[in-house]
VOLO-444136 format. One line per 8 residues: their letters; for each residue x, y, z of C-alpha. Coordinates in Angstrom, 2 decimals, always signed. Layout:
a) X Y Z ~ ... .
REM end
This chain:
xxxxxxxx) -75.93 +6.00 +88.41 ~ -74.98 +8.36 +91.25 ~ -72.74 +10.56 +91.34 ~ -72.34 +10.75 +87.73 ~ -70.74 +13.74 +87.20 ~ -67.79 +15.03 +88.91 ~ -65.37 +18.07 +88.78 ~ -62.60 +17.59 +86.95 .
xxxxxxxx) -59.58 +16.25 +89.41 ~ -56.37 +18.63 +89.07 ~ -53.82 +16.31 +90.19 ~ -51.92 +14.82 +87.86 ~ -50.64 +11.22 +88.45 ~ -47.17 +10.41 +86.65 ~ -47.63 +7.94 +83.21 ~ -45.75 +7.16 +80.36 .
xxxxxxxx) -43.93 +10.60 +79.24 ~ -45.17 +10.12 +75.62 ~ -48.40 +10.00 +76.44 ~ -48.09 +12.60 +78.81 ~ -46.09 +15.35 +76.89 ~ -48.94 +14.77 +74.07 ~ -51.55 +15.69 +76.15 ~ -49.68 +18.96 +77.60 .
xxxxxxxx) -49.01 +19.63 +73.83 ~ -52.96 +18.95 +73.03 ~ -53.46 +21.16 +75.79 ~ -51.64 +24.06 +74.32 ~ -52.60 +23.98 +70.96 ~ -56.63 +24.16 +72.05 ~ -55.47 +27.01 +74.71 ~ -53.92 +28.88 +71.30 .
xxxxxxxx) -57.22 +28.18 +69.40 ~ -58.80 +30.01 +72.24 ~ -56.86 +32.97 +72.79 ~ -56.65 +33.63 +68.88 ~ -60.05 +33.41 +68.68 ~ -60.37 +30.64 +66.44 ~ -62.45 +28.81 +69.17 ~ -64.83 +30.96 +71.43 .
xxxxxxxx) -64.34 +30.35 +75.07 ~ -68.28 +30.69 +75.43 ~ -68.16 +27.38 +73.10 ~ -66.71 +25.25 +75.27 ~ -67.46 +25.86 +79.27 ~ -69.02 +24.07 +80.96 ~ -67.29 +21.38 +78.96 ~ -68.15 +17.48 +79.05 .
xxxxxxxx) -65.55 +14.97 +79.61 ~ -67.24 +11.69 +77.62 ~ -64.93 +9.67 +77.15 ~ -60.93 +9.72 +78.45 ~ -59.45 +6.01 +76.78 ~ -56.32 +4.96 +77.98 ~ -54.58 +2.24 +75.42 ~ -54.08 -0.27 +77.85 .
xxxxxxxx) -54.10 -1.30 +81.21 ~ -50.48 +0.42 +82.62 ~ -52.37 +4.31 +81.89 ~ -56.17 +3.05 +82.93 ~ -55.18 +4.89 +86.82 ~ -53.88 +8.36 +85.61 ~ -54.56 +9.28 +81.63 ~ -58.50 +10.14 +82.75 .
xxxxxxxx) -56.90 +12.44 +85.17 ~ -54.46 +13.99 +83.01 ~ -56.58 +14.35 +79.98 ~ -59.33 +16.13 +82.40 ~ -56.41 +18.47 +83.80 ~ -55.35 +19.42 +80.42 ~ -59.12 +20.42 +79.22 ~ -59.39 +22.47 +82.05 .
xxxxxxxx) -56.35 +24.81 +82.07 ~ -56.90 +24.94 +78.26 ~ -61.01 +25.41 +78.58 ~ -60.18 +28.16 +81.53 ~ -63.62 +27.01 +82.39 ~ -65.98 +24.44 +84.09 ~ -65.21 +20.59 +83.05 ~ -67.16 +17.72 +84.30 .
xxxxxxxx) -65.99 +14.19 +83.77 ~ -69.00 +11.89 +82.79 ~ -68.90 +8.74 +84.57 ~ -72.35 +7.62 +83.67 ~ -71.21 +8.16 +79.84 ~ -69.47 +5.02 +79.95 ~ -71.77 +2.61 +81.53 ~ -75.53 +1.20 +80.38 .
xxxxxxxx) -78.44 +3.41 +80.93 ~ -82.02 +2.63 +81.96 ~ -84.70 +4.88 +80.24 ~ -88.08 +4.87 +81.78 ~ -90.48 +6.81 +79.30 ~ -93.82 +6.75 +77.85 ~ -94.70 +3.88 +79.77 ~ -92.04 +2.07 +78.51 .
xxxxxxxx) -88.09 +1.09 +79.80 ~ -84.94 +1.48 +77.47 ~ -81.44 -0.61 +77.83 ~ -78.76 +0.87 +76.48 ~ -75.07 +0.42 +76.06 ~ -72.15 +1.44 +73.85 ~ -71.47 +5.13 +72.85 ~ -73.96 +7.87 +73.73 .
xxxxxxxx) -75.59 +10.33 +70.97 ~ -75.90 +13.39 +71.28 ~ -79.56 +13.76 +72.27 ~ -78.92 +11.23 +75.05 ~ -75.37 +13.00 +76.16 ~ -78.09 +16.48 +76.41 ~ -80.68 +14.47 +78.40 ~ -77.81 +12.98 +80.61 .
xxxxxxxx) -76.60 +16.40 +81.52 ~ -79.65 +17.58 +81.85 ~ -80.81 +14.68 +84.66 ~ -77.71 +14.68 +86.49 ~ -76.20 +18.53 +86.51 ~ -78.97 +19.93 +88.75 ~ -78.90 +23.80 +88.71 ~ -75.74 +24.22 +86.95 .
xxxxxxxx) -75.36 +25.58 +83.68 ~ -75.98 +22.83 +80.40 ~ -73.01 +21.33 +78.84 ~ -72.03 +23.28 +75.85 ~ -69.91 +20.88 +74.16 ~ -68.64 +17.34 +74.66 ~ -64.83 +16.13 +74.69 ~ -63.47 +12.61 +73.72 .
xxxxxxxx) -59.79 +11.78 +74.35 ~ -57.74 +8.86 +73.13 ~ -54.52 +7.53 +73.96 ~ -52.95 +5.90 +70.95 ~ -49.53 +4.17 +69.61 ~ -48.01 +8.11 +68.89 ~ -49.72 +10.05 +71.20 ~ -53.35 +11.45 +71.90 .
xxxxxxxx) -56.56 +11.95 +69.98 ~ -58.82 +14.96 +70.90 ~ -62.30 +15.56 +69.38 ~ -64.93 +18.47 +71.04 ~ -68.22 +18.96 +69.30 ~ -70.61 +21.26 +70.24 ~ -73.70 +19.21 +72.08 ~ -76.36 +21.30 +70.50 .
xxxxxxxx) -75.69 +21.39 +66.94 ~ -72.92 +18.27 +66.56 ~ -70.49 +20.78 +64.65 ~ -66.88 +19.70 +65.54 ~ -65.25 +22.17 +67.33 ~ -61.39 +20.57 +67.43 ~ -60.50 +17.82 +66.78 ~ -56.60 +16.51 +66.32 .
xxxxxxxx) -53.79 +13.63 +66.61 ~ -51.43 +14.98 +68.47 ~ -47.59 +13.59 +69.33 ~ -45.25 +14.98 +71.94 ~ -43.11 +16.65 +68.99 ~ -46.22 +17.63 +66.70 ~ -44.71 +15.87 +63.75 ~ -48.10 +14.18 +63.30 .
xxxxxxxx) -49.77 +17.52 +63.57 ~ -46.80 +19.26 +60.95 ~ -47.23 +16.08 +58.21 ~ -51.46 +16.58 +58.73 ~ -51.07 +20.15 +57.74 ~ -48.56 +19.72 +54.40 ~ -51.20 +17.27 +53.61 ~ -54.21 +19.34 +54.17 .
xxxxxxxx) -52.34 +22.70 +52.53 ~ -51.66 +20.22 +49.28 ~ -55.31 +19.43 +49.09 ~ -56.51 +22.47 +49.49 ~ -54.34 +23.97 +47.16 ~ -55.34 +20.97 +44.66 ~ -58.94 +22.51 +44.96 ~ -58.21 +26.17 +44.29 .
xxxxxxxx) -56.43 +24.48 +41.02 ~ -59.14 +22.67 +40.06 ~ -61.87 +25.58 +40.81 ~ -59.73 +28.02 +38.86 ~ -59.29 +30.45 +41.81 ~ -56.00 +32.83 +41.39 ~ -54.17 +33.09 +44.34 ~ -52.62 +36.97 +43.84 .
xxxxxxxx) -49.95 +38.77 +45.19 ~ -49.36 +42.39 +45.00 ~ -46.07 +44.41 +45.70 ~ -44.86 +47.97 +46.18 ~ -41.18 +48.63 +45.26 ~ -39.58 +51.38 +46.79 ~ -36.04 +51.77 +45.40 ~ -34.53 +54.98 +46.15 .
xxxxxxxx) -30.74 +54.98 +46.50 ~ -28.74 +55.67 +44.23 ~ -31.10 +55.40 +41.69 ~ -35.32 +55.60 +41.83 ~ -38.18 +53.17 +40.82 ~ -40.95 +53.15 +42.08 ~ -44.35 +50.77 +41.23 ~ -46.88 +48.69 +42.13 .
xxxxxxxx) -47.20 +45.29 +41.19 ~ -50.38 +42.70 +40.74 ~ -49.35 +39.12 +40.13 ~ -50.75 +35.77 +40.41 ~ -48.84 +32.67 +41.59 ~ -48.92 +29.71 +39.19 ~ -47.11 +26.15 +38.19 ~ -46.96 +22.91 +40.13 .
xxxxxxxx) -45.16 +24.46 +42.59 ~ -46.38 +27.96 +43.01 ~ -42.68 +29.06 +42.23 ~ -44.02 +31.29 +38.94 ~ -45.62 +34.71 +39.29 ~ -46.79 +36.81 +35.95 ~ -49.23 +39.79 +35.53 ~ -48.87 +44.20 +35.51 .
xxxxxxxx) -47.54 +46.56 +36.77 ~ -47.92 +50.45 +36.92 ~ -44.82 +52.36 +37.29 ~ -44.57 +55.82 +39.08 ~ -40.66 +56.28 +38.84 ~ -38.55 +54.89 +36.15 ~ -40.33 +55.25 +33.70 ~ -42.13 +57.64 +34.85 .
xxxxxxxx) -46.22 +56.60 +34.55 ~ -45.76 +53.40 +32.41 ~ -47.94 +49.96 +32.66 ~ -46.57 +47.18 +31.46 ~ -46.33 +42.88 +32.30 ~ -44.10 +41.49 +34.97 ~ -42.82 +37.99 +35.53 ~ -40.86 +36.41 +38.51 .
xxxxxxxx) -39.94 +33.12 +39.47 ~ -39.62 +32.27 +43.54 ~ -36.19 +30.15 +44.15 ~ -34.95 +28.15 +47.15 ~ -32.74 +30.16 +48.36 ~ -34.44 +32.65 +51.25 ~ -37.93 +32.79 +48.68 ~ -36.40 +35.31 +46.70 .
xxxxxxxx) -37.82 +36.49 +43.69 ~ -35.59 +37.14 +40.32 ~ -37.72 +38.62 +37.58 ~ -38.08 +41.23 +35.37 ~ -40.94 +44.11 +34.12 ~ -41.30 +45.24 +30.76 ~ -43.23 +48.85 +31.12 ~ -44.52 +51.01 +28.59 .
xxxxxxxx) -44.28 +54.88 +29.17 ~ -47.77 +56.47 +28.84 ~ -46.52 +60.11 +28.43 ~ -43.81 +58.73 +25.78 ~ -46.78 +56.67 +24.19 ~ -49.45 +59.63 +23.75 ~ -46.57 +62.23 +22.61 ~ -45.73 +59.81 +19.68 .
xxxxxxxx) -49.88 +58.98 +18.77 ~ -50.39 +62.91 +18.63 ~ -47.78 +64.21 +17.05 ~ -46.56 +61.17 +14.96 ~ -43.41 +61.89 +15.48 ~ -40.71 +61.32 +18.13 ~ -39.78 +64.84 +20.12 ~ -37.74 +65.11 +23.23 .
xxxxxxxx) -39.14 +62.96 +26.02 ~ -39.09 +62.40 +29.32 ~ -38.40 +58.59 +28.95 ~ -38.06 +55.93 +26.26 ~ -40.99 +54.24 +25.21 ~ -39.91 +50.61 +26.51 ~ -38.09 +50.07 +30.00 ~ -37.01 +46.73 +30.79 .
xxxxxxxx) -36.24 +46.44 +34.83 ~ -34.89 +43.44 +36.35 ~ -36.03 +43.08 +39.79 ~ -34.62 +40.79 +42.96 ~ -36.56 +40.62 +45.65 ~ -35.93 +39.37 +49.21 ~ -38.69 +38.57 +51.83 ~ -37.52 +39.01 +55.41 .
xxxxxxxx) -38.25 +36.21 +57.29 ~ -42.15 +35.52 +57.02 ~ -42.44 +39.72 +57.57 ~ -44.58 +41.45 +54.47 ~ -41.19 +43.31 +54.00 ~ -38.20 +42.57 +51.89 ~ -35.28 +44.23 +50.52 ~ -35.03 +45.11 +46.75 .
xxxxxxxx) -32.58 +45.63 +44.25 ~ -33.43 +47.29 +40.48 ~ -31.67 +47.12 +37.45 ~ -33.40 +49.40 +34.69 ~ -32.22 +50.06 +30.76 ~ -32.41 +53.47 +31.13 ~ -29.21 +52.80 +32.96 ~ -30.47 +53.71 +36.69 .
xxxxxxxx) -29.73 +50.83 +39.85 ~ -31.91 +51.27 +42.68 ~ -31.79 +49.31 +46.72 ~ -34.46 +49.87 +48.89 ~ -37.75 +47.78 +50.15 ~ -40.72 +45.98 +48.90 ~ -43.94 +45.88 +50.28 ~ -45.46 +42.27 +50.10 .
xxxxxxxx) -49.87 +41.93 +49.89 ~ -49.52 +45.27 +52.41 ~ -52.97 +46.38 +53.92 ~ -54.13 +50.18 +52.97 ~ -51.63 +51.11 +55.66 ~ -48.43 +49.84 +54.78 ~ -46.73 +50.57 +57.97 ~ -49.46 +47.85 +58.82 .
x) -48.43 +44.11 +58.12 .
REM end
């Protein structure tokens, strides 16, 4: 059991290109997790190499090497490869001695470190890597409380990663259905040339495919403080909206309750707008275009789920 662990070789020996793009691309995407933030750094260093499984016997002299390069420039940190982790231990204890083989827990992974490391820091989390028919497996869990830090099938194009994530979006989404959660949207229309309306939309997306949104909307501009329902529908082309808003005018609304009886006013009691809206790109901006019964056509921009700051995406 000597020499159990080792730093983590950087040369890389040459292997199968699948097998070897997939781990550069499992590389990346944990190095992204980490400098987003998703994954502290502080979680993973010094990291523990268990287990690095080729699939068969033509990548058994380089994928351990590769996989332990890859986990390092992603980690940025320390990474020891385990060699004890894969053969039987001995356990003398309590005046008794333990054989055992097959995978480790993680108590004994803890108690491995913890005999063999000497004065350097514990292992914070442990790493497994497979080679499979498509690629590479990756799985990190975090040695003291067994969460699962990443884990993820990766292929050299990510296809395998891109199919995972419609699948996982569907059944999440499939969840927020069944719990009843609304999933709102909320949009700012600024049309000011040659004609002006201005309001602020809140909506919530519905239907089997998300492509409905209905709720209110307050008007500032054409008419001129109204409230009324709104209704869009998302199509194919570019995610534009088509949809229309039915608004009430408030001023036009009191003046007539008073005085029962209709006087000169600033704007008709019922405006119907039709509305076309245009994302750009996956930006929280789009371009607009108004059509309103009280005869005015307005272009200018929308504001899509904008922060307080609307210069802010």
């Amino acid at each position: 059991m000597a020499a159990a662990l080792l730093a983590a070789p950087l040369v890389a020996h040459a292997g199968p290109a699948e097998s070897r793009d997939a781990l550069a691309r499992a590389g990346e995407l944990l190095r992204l997790r980490v400098e987003s933030g998703r994954v502290a750094r502080e979680e993973l260093s010094p990291l523990l190499l268990v287990d690095a499984r080729a699939r068969d016997a033509t990548s058994e002299g380089w994928f351990a090497t590769e996989a332990a390069a890859a986990l390092q420039q992603a980690v940025g940190g320390v990474v020891r490869v385990c060699v004890a982790c894969a053969a039987p231990r001995v356990w003398v204890e309590d005046g008794r001695m333990v054989y055992e083989a097959g995978p480790l827990s993680l108590p004994e992974l803890a108690r491995l470190d913890a005999q063999l490391r000497g004065d350097a820091p514990a292992a914070r989390a442990a790493a497994w890597v497979e080679e499979h028919a498509g690629g590479v497996s990756l799985r990190i869990v975090d040695i003291g409380t067994g969460r699962v830090v990443f884990a993820q099938n990766v292929d050299p194009g990510l296809t395998e990663m891109q199919a995972s994530e419609r699948v996982y979006t569907r059944a999440a989404e499939l969840e927020r259905r069944a719990r009843g959660d609304s999933l709102t949207q909320a949009f700012v229309d600024l049309a000011v040339l040659p004609g002006q309306h201005i309001s602020l939309d809140w909506t919530d997306q519905w239907g089997e495919t998300n492509a409905n949104l209905s709720g209110v909307t307050l008007s500032l501009v054409d008419p001129i403080v109204g409230i009324g329902a709104v209704h869009y529908r998302r199509t194919p082309l570019w995610n534009t909206l088509v949809g229309a808003k039915l608004v009430v005018s408030v001023p036009t609304a009191l003046t007539r309750s008073v005085l029962g009886e209709s006087i000169d006013e600033l704007d008709p009691l019922l405006t119907a707008v039709g509305v076309v809206r245009v994302p750009f790109g996956r930006s929280n901006y789009g371009g607009l275009l108004t059509v309103s019964t009280q005869g005015t056509v307005g272009l200018g921009v929308s504001l899509l789920n904008v922060s307080v700051l609307p210069v802010i995406p």
